[in-house]
C-alpha positions as a Markdown table, in Angstrom:
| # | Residue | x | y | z |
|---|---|---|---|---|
| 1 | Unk | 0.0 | 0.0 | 0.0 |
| 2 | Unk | 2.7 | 2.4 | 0.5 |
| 3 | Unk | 4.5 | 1.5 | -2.4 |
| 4 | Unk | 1.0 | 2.8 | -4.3 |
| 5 | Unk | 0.9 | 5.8 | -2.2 |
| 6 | Unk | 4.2 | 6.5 | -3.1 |
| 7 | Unk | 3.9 | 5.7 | -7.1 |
| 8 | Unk | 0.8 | 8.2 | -6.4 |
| 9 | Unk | 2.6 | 11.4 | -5.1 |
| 10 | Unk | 5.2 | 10.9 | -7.4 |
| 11 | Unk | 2.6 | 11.4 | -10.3 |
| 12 | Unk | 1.3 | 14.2 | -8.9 |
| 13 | Unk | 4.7 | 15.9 | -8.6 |
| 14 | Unk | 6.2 | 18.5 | -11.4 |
| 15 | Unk | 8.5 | 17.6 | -14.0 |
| 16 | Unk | 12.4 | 18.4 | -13.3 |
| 17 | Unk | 12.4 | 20.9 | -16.2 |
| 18 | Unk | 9.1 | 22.0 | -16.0 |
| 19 | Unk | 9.0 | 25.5 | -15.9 |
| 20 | Unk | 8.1 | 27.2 | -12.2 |
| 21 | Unk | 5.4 | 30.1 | -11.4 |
| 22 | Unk | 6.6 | 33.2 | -12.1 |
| 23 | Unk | 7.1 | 35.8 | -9.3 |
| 24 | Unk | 7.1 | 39.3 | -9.8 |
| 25 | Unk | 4.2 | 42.2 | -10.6 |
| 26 | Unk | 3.0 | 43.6 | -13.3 |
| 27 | Unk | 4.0 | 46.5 | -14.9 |
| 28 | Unk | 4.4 | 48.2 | -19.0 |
| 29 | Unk | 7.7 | 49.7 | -18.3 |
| 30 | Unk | 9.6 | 47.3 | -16.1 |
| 31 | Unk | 9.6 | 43.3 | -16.7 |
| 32 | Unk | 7.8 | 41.3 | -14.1 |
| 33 | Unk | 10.8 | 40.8 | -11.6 |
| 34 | Unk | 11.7 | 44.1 | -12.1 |
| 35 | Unk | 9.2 | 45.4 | -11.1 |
| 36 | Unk | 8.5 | 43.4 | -8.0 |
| 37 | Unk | 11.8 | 45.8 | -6.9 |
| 38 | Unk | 10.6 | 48.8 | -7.6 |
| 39 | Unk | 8.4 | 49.7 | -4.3 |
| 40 | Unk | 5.4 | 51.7 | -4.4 |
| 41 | Unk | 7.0 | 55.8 | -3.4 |
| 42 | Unk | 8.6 | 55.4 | -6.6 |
| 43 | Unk | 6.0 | 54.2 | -9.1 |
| 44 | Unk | 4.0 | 57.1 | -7.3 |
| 45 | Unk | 7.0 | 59.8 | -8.1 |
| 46 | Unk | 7.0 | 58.4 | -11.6 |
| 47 | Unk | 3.1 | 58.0 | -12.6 |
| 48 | Unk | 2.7 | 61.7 | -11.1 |
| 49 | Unk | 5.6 | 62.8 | -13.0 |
| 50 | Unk | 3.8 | 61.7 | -16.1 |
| 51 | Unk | 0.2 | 62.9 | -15.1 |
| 52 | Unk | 1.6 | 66.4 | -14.5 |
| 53 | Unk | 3.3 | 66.1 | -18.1 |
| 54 | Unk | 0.0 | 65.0 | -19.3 |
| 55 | Unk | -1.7 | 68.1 | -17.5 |
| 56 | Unk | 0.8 | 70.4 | -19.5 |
| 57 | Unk | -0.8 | 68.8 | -22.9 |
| 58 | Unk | -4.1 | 68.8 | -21.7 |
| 59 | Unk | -6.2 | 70.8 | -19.0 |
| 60 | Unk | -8.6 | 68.3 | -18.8 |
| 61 | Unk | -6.5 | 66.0 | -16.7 |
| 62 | Unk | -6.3 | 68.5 | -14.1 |
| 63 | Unk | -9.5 | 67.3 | -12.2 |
| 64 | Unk | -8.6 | 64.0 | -12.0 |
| 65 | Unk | -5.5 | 64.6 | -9.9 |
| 66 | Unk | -7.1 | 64.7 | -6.5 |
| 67 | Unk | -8.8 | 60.9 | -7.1 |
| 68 | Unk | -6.0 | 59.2 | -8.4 |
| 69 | Unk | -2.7 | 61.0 | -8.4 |
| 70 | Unk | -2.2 | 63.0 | -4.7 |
| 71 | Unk | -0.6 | 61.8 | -2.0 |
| 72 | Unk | -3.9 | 60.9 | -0.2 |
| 73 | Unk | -4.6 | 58.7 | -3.7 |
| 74 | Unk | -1.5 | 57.4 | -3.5 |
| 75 | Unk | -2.1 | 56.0 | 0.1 |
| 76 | Unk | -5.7 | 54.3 | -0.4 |
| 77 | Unk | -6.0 | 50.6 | -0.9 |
| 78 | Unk | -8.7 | 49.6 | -3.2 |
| 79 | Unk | -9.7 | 46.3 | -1.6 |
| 80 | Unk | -9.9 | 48.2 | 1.5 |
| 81 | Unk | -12.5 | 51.0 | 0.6 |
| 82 | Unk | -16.0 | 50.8 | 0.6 |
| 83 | Unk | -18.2 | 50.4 | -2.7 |
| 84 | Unk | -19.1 | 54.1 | -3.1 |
| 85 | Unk | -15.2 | 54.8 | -2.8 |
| 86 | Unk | -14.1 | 52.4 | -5.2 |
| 87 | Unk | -17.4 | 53.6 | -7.9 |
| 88 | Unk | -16.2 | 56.9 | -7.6 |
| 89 | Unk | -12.3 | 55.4 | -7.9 |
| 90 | Unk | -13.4 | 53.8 | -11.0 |
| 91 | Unk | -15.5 | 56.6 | -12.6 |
| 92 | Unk | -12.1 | 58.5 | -12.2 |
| 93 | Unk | -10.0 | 55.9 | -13.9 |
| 94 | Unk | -12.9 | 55.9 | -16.7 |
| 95 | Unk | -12.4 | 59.7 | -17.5 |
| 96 | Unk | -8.4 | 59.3 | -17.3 |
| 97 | Unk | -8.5 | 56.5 | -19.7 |
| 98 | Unk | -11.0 | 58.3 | -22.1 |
| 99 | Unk | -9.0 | 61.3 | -22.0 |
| 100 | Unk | -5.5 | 59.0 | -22.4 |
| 101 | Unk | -6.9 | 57.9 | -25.7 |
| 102 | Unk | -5.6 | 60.8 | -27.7 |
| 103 | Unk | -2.2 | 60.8 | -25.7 |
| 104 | Unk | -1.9 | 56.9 | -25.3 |
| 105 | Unk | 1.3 | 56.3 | -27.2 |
| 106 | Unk | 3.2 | 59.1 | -25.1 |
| 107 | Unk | 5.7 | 58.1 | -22.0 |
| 108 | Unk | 4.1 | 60.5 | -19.7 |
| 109 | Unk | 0.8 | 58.2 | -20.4 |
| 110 | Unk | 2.6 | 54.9 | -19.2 |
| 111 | Unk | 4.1 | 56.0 | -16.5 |
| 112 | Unk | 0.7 | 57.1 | -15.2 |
| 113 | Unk | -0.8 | 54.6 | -16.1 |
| 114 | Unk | 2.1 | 52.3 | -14.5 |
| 115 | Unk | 0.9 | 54.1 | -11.5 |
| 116 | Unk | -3.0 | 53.0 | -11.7 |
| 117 | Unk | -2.0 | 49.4 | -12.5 |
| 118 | Unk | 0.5 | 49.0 | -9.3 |
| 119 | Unk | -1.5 | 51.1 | -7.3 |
| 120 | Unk | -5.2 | 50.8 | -8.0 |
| 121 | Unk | -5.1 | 47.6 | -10.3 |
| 122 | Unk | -6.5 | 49.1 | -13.0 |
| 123 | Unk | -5.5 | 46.3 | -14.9 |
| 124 | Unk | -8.3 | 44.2 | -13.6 |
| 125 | Unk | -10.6 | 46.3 | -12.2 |
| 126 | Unk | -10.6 | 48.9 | -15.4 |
| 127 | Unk | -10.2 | 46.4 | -18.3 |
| 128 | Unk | -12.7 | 47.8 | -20.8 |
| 129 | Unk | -12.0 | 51.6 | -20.1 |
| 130 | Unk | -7.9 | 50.5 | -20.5 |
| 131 | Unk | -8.8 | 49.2 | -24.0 |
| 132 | Unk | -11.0 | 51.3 | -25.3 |
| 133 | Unk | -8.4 | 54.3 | -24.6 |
| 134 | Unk | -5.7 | 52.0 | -26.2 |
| 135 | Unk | -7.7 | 50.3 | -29.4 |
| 136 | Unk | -6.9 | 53.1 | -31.6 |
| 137 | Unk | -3.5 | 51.8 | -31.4 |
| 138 | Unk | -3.9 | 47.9 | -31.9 |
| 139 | Unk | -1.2 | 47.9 | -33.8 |
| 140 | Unk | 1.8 | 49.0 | -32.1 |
| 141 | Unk | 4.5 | 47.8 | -29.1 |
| 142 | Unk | 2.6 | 50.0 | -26.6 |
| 143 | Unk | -1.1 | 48.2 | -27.1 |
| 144 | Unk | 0.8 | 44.7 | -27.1 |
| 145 | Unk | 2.4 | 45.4 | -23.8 |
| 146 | Unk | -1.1 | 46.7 | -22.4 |
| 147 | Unk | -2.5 | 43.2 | -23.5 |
| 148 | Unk | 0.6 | 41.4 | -21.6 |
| 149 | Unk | -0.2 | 43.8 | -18.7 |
């Protein structure tokens, strides 16, 4: 009987060479492990470094940075807010990524929109309103890296 057992639980194990999970985060300007590195103060400092860029180019962005790019923004867990936070979260991540269509292919845009992804998940929370501001561009690097994202 132990001799099954055993044939059993070495079924069930991996192969040597089969490949392992990966660990890491994700992230459209650093690879996964990378980015597991890179704590969250600096993807802040860089995602508001591209919003205020994106400001410059157009005044519309302007309201959006009390919801998602202060330093109170920058402090609030999603998963930790209740549902009238996180409607109003997403209705702000909605107008940024409306907005981000004309500008989509810029840096300043990915590095705010690093931000949203690390901070806010925006990557599975915002799906539709990511694509839809980054369909235009099917075609390039920059839409291929959102899809990996």
């Amino acid at each position: 009987m132990a001799s099954t057992l055993k044939q059993q639980l070495a079924a069930l194990q991996p192969a040597p060479n089969a490949k392992k999970l990966k660990s890491g985060k994700p992230s459209l300007l650093f690879d996964f492990r990378t980015a597991a590195d890179v704590d969250l103060q600096a993807i802040y400092e860089l995602g508001s470094a591209g919003f205020e860029e994106l400001v410059l180019l157009e005044p519309r962005y302007a309201p959006l940075r009390e919801p998602l790019f202060s330093r109170v923004a920058a402090s609030v867990s999603r998963d930790q807010q209740p549902p009238e936070v996180v409607a109003r979260l997403d209705a702000a991540i909605d107008e940024f990524c409306c907005l981000l269509t004309q500008h989509f292919l810029l840096p300043a845009a990915f590095k705010a929109l690093e931000f949203l992804i690390r901070r806010f998940k925006a990557n599975e929370h915002n799906i539709d309103s990511l694509m839809l501001a980054a369909l235009p561009y099917h075609g390039t690097n920059e839409f291929v890296r959102l899809l990996q994202v």
